[in-house]
N, C-alpha and C positions, 0 to 999 in steps of 0.2 A: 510268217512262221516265227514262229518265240523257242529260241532253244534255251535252255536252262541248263547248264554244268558245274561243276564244282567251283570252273574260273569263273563263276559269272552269269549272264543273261546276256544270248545274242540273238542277233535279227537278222533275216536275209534282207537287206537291203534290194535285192534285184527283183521284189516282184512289185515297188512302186517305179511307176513311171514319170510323176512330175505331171500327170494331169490332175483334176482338183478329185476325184475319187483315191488318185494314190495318194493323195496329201491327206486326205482323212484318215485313209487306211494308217498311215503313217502317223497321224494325230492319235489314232483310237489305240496303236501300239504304244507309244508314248506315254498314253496315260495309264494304258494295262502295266505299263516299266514301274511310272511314279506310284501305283497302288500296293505293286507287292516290291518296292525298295521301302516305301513308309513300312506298310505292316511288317515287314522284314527288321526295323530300325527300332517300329514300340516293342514288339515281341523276342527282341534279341534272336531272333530266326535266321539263320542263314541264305538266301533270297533263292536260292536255287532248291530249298525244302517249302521256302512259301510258294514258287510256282507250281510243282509236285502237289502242293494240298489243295490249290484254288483250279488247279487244272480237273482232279480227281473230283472235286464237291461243286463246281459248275459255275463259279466264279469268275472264271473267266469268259466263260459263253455271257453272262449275268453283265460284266462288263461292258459286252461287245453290246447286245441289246440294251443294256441302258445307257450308253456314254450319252446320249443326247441331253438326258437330264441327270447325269454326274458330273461332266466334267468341270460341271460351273461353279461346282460348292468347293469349300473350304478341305484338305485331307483330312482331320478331324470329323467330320460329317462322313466323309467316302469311307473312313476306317470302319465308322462306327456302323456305315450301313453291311459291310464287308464281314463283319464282327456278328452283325444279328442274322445274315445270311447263312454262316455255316455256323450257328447254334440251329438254325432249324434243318441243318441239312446232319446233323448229330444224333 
């Protein structure tokens, strides 16, 4: 679960276990964190209004479904795939 508030982006830690499905679950949060602190970072966005727009436009479902073949490129590529994503969701 991803909470977004004014302080920040938190995470219930308590629904990974330490078997290798929580440690993914845990990798796939991780990289959902690394994608909107980046677009948070180019767009001068405050991170708890980029998870609000990627939560709303399906971006983060997008994430969850694609991490197998995202998490391996560069954040420049993930931005930019992120970028052409909700131009078609506009």
């Amino acid at each position: 679960m991803l909470y977004c508030g004014a302080g920040g982006i938190i995470f219930n830690r308590g629904i990974y276990n330490g078997t290798n499905h929580g440690e993914r679950r845990m990798s796939q949060l991780s990289f959902k964190l690394f994608c909107i602190e980046k677009y948070a970072d180019k767009h001068g966005i405050p991170s708890n209004e980029v998870y609000d727009t990627f939560e709303r436009a399906g971006v983060i479902e997008m994430l969850d479904r694609d991490y197998d073949v995202l998490h391996g490129h560069g954040f420049e590529y993930v931005i930019g795939d992120i970028e052409q994503f909700l131009e078609t969701r506009r």
